[in-house]
N, C-alpha and C positions, 0 to 999 in steps of 0.2 A: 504494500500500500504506500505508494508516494505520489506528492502531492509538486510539480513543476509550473514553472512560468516560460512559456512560449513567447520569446519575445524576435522577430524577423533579425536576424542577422545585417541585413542591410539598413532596417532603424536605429541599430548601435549604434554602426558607423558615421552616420548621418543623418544632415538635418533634415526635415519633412518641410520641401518647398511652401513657402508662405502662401498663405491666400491673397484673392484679390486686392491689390490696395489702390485707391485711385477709383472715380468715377465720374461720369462727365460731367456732374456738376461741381467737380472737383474735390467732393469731401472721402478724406481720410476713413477709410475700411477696411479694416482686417477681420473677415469673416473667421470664425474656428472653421476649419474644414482638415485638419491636420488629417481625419481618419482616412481620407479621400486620395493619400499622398502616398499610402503605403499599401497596395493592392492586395501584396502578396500574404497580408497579416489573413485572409479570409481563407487563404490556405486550410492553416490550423482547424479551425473547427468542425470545415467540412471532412475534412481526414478525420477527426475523431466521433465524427456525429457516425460517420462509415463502418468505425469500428465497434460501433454500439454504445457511446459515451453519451450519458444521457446528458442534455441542457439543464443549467444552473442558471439564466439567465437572468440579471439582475431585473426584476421587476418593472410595471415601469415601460410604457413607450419610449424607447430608444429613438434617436436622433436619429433621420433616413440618411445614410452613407452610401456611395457606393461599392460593392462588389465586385469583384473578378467573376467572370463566366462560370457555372461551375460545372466540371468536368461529368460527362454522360457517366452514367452507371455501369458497370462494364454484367454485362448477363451469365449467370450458370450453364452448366452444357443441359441442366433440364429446363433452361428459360428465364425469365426475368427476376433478379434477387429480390429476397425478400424483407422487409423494414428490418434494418439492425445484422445485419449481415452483411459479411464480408468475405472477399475468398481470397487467399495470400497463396501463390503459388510456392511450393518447392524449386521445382523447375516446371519447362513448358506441357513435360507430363506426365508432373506429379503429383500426388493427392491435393486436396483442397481440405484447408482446416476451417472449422468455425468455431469463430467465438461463442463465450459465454452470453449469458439474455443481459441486456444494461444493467439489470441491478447489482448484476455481477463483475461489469466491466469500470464503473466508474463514472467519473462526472465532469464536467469541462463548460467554462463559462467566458464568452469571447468579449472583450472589449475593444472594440473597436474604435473608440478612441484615443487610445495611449497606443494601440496598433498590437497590444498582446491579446494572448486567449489563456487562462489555469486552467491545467487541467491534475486529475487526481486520480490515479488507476490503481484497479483493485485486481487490476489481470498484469500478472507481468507478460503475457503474450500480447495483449494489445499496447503495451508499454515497448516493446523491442519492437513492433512492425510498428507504431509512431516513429520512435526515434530512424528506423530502416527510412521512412519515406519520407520525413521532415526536415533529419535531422542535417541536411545541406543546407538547407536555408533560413533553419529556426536556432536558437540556441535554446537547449533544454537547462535552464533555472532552479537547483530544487529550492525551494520554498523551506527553507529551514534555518536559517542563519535569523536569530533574532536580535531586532534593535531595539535600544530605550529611548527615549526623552531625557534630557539634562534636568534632571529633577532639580527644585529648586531648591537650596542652600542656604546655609546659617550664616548673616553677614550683618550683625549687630542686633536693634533690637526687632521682632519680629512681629509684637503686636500692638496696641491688645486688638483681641476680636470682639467687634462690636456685634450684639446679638439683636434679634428684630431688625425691624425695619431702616435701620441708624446707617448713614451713610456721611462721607466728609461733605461740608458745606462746598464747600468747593471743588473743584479738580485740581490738581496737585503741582501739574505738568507750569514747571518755568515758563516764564515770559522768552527767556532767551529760546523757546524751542520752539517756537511759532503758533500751536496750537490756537492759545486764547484767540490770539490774533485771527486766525483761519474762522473760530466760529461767531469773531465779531461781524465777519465778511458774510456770513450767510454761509461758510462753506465746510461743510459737516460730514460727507461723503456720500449723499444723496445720487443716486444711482449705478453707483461703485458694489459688486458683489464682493463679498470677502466668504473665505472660504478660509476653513480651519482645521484641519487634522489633528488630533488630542486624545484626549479621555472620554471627552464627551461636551456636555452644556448643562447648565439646570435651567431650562427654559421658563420655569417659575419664578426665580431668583427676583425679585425687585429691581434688579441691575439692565434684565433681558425681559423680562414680564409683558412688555406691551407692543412686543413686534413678532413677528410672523418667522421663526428662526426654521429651517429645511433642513433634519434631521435624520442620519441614517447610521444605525447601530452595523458595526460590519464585525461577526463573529470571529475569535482566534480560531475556527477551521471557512474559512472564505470559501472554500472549494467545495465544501459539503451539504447537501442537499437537506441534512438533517440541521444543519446550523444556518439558515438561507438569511442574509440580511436584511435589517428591518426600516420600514420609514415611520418612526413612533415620534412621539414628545421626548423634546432633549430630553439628557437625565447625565448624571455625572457623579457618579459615587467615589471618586478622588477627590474633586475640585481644582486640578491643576488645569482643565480643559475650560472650565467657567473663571478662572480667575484671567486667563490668558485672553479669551471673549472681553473681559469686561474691561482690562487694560486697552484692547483693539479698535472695540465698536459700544462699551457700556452707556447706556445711559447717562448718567450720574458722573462716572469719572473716564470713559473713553475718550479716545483722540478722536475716533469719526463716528457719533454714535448713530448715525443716517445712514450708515450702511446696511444692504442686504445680508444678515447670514446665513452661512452655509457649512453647517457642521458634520464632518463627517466622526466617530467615534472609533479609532483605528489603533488604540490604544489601551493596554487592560491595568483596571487602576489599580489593583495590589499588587502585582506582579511589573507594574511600567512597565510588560514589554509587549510588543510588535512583531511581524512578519512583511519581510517584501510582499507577498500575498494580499495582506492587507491593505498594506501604503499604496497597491497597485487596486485593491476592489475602490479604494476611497477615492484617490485619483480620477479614476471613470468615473463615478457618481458625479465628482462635480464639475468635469468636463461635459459629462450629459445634462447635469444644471443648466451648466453657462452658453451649453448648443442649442439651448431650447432655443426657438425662432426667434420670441420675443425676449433675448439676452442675448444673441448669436452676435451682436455688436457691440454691446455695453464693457466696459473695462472693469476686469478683475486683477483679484490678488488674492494670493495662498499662503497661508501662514504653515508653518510649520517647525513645529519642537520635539524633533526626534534625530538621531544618528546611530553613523557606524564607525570605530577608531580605524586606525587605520591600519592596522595589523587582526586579521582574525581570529576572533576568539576563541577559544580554548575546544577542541576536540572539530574544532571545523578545518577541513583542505585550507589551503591556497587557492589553490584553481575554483575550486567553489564559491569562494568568498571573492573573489575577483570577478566572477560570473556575476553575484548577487549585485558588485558594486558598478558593475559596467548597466543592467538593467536600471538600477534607480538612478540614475544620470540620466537613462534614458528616458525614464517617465521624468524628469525632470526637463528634461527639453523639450517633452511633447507639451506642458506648459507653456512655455517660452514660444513657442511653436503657434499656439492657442491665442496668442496676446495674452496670458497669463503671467504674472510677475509671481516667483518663489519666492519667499522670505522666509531664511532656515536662522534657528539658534544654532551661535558656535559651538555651542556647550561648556561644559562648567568644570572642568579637569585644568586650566589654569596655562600657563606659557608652555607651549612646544606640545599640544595635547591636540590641535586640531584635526577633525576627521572628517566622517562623507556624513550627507551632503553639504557640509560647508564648505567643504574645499574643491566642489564643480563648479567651474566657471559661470552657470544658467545660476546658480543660486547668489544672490544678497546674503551673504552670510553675517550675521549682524551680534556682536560682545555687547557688555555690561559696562555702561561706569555707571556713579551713584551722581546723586545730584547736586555734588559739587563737580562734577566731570572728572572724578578720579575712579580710573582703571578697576576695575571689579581685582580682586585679586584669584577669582574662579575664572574668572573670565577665558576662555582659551583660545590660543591664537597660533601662528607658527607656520610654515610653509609645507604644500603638499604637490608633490607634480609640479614645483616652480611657482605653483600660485599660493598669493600670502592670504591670509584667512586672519582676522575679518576683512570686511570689506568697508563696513560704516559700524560706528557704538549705537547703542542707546538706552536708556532709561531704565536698570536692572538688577537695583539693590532696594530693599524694603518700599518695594512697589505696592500701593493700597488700591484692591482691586477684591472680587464678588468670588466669594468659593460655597461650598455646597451648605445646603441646607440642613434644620436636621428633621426627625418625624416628625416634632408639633409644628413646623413649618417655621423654625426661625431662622429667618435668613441670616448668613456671618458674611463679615468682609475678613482681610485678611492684607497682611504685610509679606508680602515673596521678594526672595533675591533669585535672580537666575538667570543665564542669557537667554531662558524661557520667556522672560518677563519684558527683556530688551528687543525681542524680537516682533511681537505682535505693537509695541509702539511704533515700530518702524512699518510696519503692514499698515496701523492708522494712519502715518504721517502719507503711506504711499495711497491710501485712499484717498487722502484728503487732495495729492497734487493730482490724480484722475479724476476726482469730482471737480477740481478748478479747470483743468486741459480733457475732454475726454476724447478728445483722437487724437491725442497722443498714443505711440504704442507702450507694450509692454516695456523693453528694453531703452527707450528714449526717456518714460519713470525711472528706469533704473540709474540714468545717466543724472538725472536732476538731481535725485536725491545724489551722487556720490558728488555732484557738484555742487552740491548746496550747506556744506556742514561746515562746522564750526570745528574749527582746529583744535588739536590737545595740545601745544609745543614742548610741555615738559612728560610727557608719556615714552618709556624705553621704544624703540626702534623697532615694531612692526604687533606691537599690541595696541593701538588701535583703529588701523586701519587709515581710512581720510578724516576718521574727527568724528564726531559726535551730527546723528543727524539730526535733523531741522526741517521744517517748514519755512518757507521765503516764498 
């Protein structure tokens, strides 16, 4: 029983050509169409649907893509095959084996917007004639290598928590970081989706309570038909997913609290850990969000606080963990790709600790200082591949932001340090320069903000990147 990620060989290597930009009345468009760019991803499923792999399809009208042709059915010497069969020759004349009935073979679910397919095989014979027919053009991924999130950190004092309904009179966020400024302007991030992969949300919360938050629980088995992902009412039984919301887009104390949410839950909160699997079911969700017709041009951004160091973990290959790290660059592009801006924490292991995704070039990798703009001392920076990591600070020592409820429904706030916490400021700050410019692209946001920060000049030599970001 293993569970892989199909990801095309040729989307590794390369970008997924841009959509249209340009229209005769001259205005700036970058349609999502990335799934359009990579034919050969529809390979996948239909090979495994052949082999009797039943569909896992995430729920949900999918976005209309288009397909490769799909190749005629080839016939039995007694006549036309039958649903869920398959005949893999020996030689030209020799026996024909048949697989087991789908419940027996496994299960496979295609995203066709990040351009993979999971699939999860309970037959290793349909698992070697995949790999025989795919395996030119697919890289087979196993789905095992788990990530965490930069939990947040003890960096002075932590509280107190305020219980009920109690929230700071104010928002917090310096005058030097533009914020106030942005929502004296009217400019709050109204129309801007944000999208957050986490723990989760407490969509009750006092902080998130009065907006419409798009929620999808994705199980730590993504692939399995017995755990299928859910679109319910946030919920966030950590709190590290709602306090990082409430920093981003809060009410009360976020940097753009006008944005759309988009929460996907791809994170398990007593165990903080992840699957490529999962950061790849979350991905599609909110790429099939942001396709919908009526989004397919509005400008997003993805928050995200999780990684991988850069050596792999203890009982995993090489080659393995190199597989895993070359696929999450590539769902990382297919963002990028999307007009989607990544916003990753560096994590919290401190000088010379940096790892993936912060140190792919498609992500904002984004450290900690506190609010005097002194360097987080978690903060973790350092060079990988040549490229130095962070890219921009922000705001990520005793941050006052919304975390979980408890049963009589009293809402708590809470003080976090983390480049968890530094990371969804800069997601706000980048909503907020989309909701000012919104045909701008993805990447042209990225350029503002690394053009637009506020220097550290007494900060050691590549801990923090261009300076502390801002709104201007």
């Amino acid at each position: 029983m293993k569970s892989y990620l199909l990801v095309p060989k040729e989307s590794i290597e390369t970008h997924a050509h841009p959509g249209v930009r340009g229209t005769e009345q001259g205005e700036r468009v970058l349609q999502r169409t990335t799934a359009l760019q990579f034919m050969i991803s529809g390979r996948a499923p239909d090979m495994l649907r052949s082999l009797g792999l039943r569909s896992a399809t995430l729920p949900g009208r999918l976005p209309e893509v288009s397909k490769p042709p799909t190749a005629a059915k080839k016939k039995t010497a007694k006549g036309r095959g039958r649903k869920n069969e398959v005949q893999v020759s020996v030689n030209n004349d020799g026996p024909v084996m048949e697989p087991p009935t789908a419940s027996e073979v496994g299960t496979y679910r295609h995203m066709p917007l990040i351009g993979a397919t999971m699939a999860h095989f309970t037959s290793e014979q349909a698992e070697r004639v995949a790999k025989e027919e795919l395996g030119r053009d697919f890289e087979f991924i196993p789905d095992t290598v788990q990530l965490t999130f930069p939990g947040p950190v003890s960096a002075g004092q932590l509280g107190p928590r305020n219980q009920g309904l109690s929230s700071l009179v104010n928002r917090e966020w310096p005058e030097e970081c533009g914020v106030n400024s942005a929502h004296a302007q009217g400019i709050k991030g109204a129309g801007v989706m944000l999208g957050i992969l986490d723990t989760g949300v407490d969509a009750d919360h006092p902080e998130h309570q009065n907006r419409l938050i798009q929620f999808r629980y994705v199980s730590l088995f993504p692939n399995s038909p017995h755990n299928p992902a859910r679109d319910v009412r946030g919920f966030d039984p950590d709190g590290h997913g709602t306090h990082v919301a409430g920093i981003a887009a809060g009410q009360y104390h976020g940097v753009a609290p006008e944005v759309d949410l988009y929460v996907a839950s791809v994170i398990e909160s007593e165990s903080i850990r992840t699957s490529l699997g999962r950061v790849a079911a979350g991905m599609e969700w909110l790429l099939h969000q942001f396709s919908r017709p009526e989004n397919a041009t509005r400008p997003a951004v993805v928050n995200m606080s999780l990684g991988f160091p850069v050596q792999p973990p203890q009982g995993v290959s090489d080659m393995e963990y190199r597989l895993n790290i070359r696929a999450l660059q590539t769902l990382l592009r297919r963002l990028v790709d999307s007009n989607v801006l990544p916003i990753v924490a560096a994590g919290n292991g401190g000088a010379g600790t940096a790892g993936y995704p912060a140190a792919f070039p498609e992500a904002l990798a984004v450290g900690a200082v506190d609010f005097s703009r002194r360097v987080a001392s978690f903060s973790a920076s350092g060079v990988v591949n040549q490229r130095s990591v962070p890219d921009v600070m922000g705001y990520g020592v005793n941050v006052y932001s919304s975390t979980e409820r408890r049963c009589n429904n009293q809402a708590f706030y809470e003080r976090m340090s983390g480049t968890s916490m530094a990371a969804p400021y800069v997601a706000g700050l980048a909503a907020l320069y989309r909701c000012r410019s919104p045909d701008l692209t993805a990447l042209e946001v990225r350029d503002l903000i690394l053009d637009n920060v506020l220097k550290l000049p007494k900060t050691p030599s590549g801990r923090a990147g261009r300076g502390l970001a801002v709104y201007k």
